[in-house]
N, C-alpha and C positions, 0 to 999 in steps of 0.2 A: 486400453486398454489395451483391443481385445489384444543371474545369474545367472548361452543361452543362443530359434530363428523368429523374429521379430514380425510382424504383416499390420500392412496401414489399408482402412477403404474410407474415400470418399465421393459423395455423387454430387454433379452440379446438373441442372435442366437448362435445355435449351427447348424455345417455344415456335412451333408452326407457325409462319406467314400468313396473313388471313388472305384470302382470296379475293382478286375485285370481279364484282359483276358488269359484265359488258350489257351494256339497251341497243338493239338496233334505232338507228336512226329515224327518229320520225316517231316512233314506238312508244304510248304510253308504260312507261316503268313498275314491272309489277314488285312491290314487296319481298326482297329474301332476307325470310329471317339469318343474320347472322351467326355463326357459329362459334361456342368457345374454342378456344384454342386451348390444344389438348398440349400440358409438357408432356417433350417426350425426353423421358431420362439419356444423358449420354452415360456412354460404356464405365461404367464404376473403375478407376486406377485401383489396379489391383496391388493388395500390399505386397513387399520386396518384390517387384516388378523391375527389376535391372534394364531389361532391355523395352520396356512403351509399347509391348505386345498386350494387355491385359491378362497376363499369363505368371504367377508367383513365379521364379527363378526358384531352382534347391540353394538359399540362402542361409549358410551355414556361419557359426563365428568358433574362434578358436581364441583363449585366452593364453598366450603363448608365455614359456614360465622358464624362457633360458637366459634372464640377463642383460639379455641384448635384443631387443631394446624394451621388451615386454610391453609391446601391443596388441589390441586386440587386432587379429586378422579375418578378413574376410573370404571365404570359400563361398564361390558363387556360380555354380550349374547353369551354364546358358543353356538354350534352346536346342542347339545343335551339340550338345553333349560334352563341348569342349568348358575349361574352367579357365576364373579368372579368378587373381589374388590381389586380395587389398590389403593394405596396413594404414589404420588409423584408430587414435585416441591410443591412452595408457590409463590399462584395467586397475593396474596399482596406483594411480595416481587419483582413483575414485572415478573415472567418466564411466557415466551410467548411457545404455542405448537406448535413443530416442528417435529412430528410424522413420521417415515420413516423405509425402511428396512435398516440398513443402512450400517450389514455386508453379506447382500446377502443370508442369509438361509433362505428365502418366509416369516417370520414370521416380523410384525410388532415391531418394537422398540420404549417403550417409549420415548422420547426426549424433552428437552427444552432449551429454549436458555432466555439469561436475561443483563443486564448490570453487570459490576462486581463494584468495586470504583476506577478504575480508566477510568472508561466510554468504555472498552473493553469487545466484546462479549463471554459470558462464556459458552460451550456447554456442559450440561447434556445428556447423551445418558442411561438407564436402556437398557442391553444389554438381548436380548431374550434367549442366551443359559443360562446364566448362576444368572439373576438374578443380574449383578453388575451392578454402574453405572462406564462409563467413563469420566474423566471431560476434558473439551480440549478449550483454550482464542485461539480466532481467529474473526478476525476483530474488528470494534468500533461503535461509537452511528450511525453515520454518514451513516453508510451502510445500506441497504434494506437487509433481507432476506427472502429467497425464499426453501420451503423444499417440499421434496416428490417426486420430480423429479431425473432422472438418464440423465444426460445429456453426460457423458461417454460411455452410453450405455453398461456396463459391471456387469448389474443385479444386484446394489447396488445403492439405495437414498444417493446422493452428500449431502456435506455440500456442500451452496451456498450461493453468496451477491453479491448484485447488488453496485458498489460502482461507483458515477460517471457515465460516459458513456458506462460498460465493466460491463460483466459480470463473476463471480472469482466463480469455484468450484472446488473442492476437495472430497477423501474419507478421511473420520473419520480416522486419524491418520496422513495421507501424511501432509506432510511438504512445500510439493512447489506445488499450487494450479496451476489451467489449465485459463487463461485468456480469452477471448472472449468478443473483442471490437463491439459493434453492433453503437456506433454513434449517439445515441440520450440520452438526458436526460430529457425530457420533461413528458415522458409516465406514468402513473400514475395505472395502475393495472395492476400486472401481472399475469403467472400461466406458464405450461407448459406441454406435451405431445408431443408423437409422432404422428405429421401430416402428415409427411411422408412416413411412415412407415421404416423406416432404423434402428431400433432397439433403435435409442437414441434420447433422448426427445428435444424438441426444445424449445425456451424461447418463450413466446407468450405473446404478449400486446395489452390494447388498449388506444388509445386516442380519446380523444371526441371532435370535431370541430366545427368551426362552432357558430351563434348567439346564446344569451344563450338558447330561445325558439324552437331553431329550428339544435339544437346541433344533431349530427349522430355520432356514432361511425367507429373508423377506426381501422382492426385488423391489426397487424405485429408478423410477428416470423422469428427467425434467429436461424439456425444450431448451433453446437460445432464448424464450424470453422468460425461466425461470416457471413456466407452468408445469404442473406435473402430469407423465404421459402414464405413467405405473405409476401407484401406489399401494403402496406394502404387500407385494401378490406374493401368496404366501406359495414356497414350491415345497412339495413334501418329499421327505428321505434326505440321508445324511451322506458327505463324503464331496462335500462343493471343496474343490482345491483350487477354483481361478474361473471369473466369469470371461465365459466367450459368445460372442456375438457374428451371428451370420444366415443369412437369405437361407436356412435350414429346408425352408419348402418351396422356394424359387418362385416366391409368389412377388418380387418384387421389393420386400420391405424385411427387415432383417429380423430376427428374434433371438431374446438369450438366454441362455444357460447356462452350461456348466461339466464336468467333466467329471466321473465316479468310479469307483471300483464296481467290477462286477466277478465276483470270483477271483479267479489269475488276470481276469482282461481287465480293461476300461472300458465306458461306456460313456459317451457324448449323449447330453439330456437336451433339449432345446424345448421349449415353450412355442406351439403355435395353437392360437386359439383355444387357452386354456388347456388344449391335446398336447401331449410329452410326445414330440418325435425322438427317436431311441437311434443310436447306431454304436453299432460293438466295433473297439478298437483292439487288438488283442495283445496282449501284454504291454502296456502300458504304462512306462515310468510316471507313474505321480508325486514322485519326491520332489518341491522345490518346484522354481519356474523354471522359465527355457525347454519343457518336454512338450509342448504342444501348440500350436498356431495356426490361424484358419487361414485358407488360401483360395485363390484363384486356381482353379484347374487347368490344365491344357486340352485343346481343341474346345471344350462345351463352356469353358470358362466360370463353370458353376462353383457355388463356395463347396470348399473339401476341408480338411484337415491332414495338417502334417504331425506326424508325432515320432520318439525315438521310442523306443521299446526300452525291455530293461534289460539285455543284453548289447544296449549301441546302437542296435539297427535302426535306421531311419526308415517310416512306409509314410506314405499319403493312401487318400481315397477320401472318393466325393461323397456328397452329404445325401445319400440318394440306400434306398433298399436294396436295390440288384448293384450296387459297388462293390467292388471287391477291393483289398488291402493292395498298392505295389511296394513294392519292397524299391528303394533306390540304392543305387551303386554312387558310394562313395570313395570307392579306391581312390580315384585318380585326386583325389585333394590334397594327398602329400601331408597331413595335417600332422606334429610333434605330440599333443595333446587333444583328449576327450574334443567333439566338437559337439556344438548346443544349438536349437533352434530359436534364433528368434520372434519373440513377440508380435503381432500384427498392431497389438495395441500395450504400450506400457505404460506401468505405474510405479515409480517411484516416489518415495522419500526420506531425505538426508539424516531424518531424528533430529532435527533442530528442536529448537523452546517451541511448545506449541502444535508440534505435526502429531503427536501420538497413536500413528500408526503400526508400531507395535505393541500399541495398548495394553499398558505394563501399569500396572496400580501400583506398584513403588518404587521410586528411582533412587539407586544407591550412587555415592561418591565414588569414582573408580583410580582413585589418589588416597584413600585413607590411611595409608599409615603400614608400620609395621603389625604385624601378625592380622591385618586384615583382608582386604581383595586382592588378589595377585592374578594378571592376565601377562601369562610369560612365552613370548613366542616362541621360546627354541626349548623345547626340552631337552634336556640332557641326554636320557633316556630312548626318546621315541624322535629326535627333532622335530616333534608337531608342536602345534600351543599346546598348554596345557595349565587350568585354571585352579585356583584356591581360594576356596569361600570363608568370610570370618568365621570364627568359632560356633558362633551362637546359632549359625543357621543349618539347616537339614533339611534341604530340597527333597523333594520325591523325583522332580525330574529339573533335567537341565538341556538346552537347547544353544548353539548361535545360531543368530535370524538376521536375515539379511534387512539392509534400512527399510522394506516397504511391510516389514512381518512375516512374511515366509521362512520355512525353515532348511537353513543351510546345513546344518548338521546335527546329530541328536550327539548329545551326550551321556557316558559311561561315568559311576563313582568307584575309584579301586581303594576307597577307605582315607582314614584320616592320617593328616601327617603334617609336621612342621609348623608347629604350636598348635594341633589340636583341628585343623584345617579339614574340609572335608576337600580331596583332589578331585577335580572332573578332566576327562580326559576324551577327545573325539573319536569319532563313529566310522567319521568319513575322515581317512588318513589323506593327507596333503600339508604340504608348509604354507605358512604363514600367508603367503605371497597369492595363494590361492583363495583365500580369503574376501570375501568381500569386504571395502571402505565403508563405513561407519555401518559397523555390525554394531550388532545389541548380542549379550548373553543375558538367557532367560532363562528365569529357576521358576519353578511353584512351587511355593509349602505354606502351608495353612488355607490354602484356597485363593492365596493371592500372587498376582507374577511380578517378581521381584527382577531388576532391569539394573545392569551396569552396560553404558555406551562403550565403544570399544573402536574411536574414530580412526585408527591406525591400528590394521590387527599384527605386524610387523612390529611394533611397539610395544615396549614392557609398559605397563601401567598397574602400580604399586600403591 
């Protein structure tokens, strides 16, 4: 899990030496009971860990929007306050961030993953030793993925996809993935950590039940060998915008939750022992992904949270009651455009046949015809998109959502027009290009969310 700063954690054990007992010579031999060997956990790789300190770097991205060459860019806060810039992947070309350690030396690896043309998933890894990328086709549209987890528990972020009811992961190279059927397909956000503590991460989900008003959340997670660690723990109160998972009470083994309005502020929830540990975030952008990611701290190394506010400002602070907010300085990034925090843990999916993680009860043709869907990137008027629903329909509300379901912009109706049409118009003013690759636009009316793909938002589709 746990559009945007990303943060990956995984633990492997290493186990104490038994001890030999010396007999002096000559000396009947007495009995020592032998002792278990205790694991003792090595230092958790802390997610966007640039430099192999266990220490999150300020890991910013920038989706750059001049032409040339419109890549994402990386802004990366070293230790000693100086910045580094990276350019890799192309955001219009759909590569999604899948950020991870992913050959086990502590240091974070750029990554992305993207559709290829024949609708199969193509994985970019810029590797940390050496500066190359590695490229590696594994899976298709249809799959969920899921990065930043070590679910082998063997101190390496897995390539992972949720396909169906089973969850498939692997390391970067292997050939014959490790399956894990868990039995549901219905569940709609995931993420994952060790809640266990057993060294390897578990798949963590939630689903939301219940009328629409009065909907609760239900957590579940299932081991590597498909047992369930949670099931269905129901967390009460409304306003889950993305599960986050982390060592909340430094007791060693991680816990999850989830992040909510509190007034003007946010509030991080976390579950430990059935007790809600509480920490206030103060103004809190919750629109969308990319506003918040849990991290490794500097000097105590304890899990904290980074998050952007809702005027831009980037703070951290640790997961802890006497933490205060810091504010970071970003000046020196030079950045052209907005810059986003990435994810510790991400989840994408492309809307292939089959992912239905925008879980839309009915899918419109987005080619029908004269006087019916019209998705027109350039408006005349506003140069933004700007959409036309068939006649027949009369949304109450209208949204684009990015491929994993979240919502990338709300949308405005300024009435009908152009055979009877109702026009919708965006919230969040930006061109096409800013757009995320294979958006969905989502209407409800009559109680049901009506869904046209939109794989090229750049693209008229009439």
């Amino acid at each position: 899990m746990k559009q945007s700063f990303i943060i990956f954690l995984a633990l492997s054990l290493s186990v104490v030496a038994a001890s030999r007992t010396l007999y002096a010579q000559g000396a009947t031999p007495t009995p020592t009971p032998t002792a278990t060997p205790t694991p003792t956990p090595t230092p958790v790789p802390a997610a966007l860990d640039f430099e192999g300190d266990g220490v999150s770097n300020i890991w910013l991205i920038e989706k750059q929007n001049d032409n040339s060459p419109n890549t994402y860019v990386n802004h990366i806060q070293l230790q000693d306050l100086s910045t580094k810039r990276i350019e890799f992947g192309r955001h219009q070309d759909g590569d999604q961030l899948v950020y991870g350690d992913y050959d086990g030396d502590g240091i974070t690896d750029i990554a992305l993953v993207s559709l290829d043309s024949d609708n199969n998933l193509e994985w970019k890894v810029r590797q940390s030793s050496d500066s190359e990328t590695v490229t590696e086709t594994w899976g298709n549209s249809a799959d969920k993925v899921i990065s930043g987890c070590d679910f082998a528990g063997d101190g390496k972020h897995d390539q992972a996809i949720i396909r169906g009811s089973s969850l498939f992961f692997k390391n970067l190279g292997d050939q014959s993935p490790t399956e894990v059927k868990i039995g549901v397909t219905k569940l709609k956000i995931y993420s994952c950590g060790d809640i266990n503590g057993d060294g390897a991460d578990e798949l963590i989900a939630v689903r939301k039940r219940g009328r629409r008003r009065r909907k609760r959340a239900f957590y579940y997670a299932w081991d590597n060998k498909g047992a369930l660690v949670v099931n269905a723990k129901k967390v009460r109160g409304r306003g889950q915008k993305k599960l986050i998972v982390a060592d909340a009470d430094n007791d060693g083994s991680e816990e999850f939750g989830y992040i909510r309005r509190k007034g003007t502020s946010g509030l991080a929830v976390f579950i430990s022992d059935n007790t809600p540990l509480q920490y206030e975030l103060s103004s809190v952008d919750l629109l969308g992904d990319g506003q918040y990611s849990v991290i490794s701290m500097p000097e105590s190394r304890a899990a904290g949270i980074l998050f952007r506010a809702r005027d831009g400002s980037i703070y951290r602070r640790a997961l802890s009651s006497e933490a205060t907010e810091e504010l970071i300085d970003t000046s020196d990034f030079n950045s052209k455009t907005s810059l986003e925090i990435i994810h510790d843990v991400s989840f994408y999916s492309f809307g292939g046949s089959g992912s239905g993680s925008n879980s839309c009860d009915v899918n419109h043709d987005n080619t029908d015809g004269n006087e019916g869907f019209l998705w027109k990137p350039v408006s005349e008027t506003t140069g933004e998109p700007v959409t036309l629903l068939p006649a027949s329909m009369n949304p109450s509300s209208c949204n684009v959502e990015r491929p994993g379901g979240s919502v990338f912009t709300t949308l405005r109706t300024t009435g009908r027009s152009n055979g009877n049409r109702t026009t919708w118009r965006p919230n969040k003013h930006g061109r096409c290009g800013s757009y995320p690759q294979s958006s969905v636009l989502a209407c409800m009316q009559g109680g049901k969310k009506h869904c046209w793909n939109i794989p090229k938002p750049c693209t008229r589709y009439d």
